[in-house]
N, C-alpha and C positions, 0 to 999 in steps of 0.2 A: 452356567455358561463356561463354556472352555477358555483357557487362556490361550491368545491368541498372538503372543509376543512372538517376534522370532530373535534368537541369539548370535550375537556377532561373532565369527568365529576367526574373524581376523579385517584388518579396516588397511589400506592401504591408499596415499594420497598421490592422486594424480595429476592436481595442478592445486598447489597452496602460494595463490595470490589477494592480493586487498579485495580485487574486486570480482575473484572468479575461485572458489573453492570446491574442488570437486574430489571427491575419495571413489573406492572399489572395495566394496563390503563381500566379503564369505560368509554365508549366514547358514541359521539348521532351523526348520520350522518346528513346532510341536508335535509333529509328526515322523520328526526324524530325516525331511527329506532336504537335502545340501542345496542350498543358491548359489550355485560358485560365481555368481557376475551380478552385482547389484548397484547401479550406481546412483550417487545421493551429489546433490548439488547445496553446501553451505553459504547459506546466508545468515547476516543478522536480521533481526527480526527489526519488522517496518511500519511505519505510519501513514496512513492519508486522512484529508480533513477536508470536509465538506464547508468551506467559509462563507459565512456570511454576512453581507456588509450592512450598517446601520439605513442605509436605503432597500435591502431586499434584494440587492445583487449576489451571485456567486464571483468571488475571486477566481480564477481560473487560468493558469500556465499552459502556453504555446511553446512547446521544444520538438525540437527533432531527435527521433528514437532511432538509432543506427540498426538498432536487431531488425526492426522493421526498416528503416531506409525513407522514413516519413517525418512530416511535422502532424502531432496531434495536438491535442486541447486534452489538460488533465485537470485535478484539480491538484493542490499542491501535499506532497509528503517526501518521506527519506526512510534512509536507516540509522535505528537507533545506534546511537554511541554506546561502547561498553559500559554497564552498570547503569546506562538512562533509563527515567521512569517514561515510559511511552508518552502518557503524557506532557510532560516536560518536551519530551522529542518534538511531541504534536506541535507546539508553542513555539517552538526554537525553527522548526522549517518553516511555521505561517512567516516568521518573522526576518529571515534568511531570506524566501523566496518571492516575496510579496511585500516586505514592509508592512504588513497591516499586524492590529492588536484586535485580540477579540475580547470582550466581558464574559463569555461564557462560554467554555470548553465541555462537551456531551458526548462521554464514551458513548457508541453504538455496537461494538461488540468486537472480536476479532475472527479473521479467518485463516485461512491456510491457500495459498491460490494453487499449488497446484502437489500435493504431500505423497504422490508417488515420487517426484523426482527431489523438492524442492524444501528443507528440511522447518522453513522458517514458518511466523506467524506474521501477518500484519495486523495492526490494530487501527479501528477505524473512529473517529470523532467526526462532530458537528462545528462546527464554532458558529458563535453568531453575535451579532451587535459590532462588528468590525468597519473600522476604520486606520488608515494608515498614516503610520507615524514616522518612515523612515523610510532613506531608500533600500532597497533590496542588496543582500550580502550573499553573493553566489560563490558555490564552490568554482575553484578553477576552470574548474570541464563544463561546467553551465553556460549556458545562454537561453535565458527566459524570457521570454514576453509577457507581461499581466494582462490579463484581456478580463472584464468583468461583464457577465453576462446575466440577464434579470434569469430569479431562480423556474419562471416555469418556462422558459426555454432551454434551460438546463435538463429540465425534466423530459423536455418535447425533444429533447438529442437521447436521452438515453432510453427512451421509448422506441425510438426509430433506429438507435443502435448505432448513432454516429459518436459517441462515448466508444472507445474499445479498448481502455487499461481497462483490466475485471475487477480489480481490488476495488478500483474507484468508482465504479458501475454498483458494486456492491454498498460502498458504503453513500452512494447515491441513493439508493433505493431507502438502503436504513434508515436514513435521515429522513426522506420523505413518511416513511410508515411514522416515527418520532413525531413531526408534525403534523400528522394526522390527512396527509395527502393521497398518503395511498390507498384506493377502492379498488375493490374487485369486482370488475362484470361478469 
């Protein structure tokens, strides 16, 4: 197999902010042929956590998404802190955005949502056996509502497609394949 890398041949940044990092890459493919206009959108790399509470509910965050211009229902995550173990991250937002603690944290894998534009990885967990210990400690620009929803209605949203973060659709899925929910007809 070829390598299929291409070479940066110059990286130019066009907006370097906290929450918006965008550069313009010159690249040369394997083949020789120049990309003069590439653009990469930096981000830290991110968490979501499919919570589960010691009665069989999901945990689940109501905000409103400016990009879209709505209030959705997600489940809860962030971006990792420099040098955070994903993990740790996963524990630090349940705890942040929710108040609750869980007994058992369950890597399900990580993705990419969208790696033509968007440089970063998310990582997805389970939590389960949760209960809450505390009130919620939001970042400044937050406003969350906890809404806790039994997990096969959860499931019956993201089947019909009323779920629409992908990361979190994704690691919706995961988790049910983990617990042995998901069938194929």
């Amino acid at each position: 197999m070829s390598d299929l890398k291409w070479t940066v041949l110059d990286s130019t940044y066009i907006s370097n902010h906290q929450y918006f990092t965008a550069r313009r890459d010159r690249c040369e493919t394997p083949s020789g042929k120049i990309v003069p206009e590439y653009f990469v959108v930096e981000l830290p790399p991110s968490v979501c956590v499919l919570p589960i509470t010691q009665e069989g509910d999901v945990v689940m965050i109501r905000q409103y998404r400016h990009p879209l211009g709505e209030v959705i229902l997600e489940i809860p995550g962030g971006f990792l802190d420099p040098g955070e173990d994903p993990g740790e991250a996963a524990k630090r937002e349940l705890m942040e955005e929710t108040g609750y603690a869980f007994d058992e944290l369950i890597p399900l894998g990580k993705t990419a949502a969208n790696p033509g534009v968007l440089n970063n990885y998310t990582y997805l967990y389970l939590a389960t056996n949760g209960r809450r210990v505390q009130e919620q400690h939001l970042d400044p620009n937050e406003e969350i509502e906890i809404v806790r929803i039994p997990f096969k209605e959860v499931v019956e949203m993201v089947r019909q497609g009323k779920m629409v973060q992908s990361m979190h659709t994704n690691c919706v899925w995961l988790a049910m394949a983990h617990l042995g929910y998901l069938t194929f007809n």
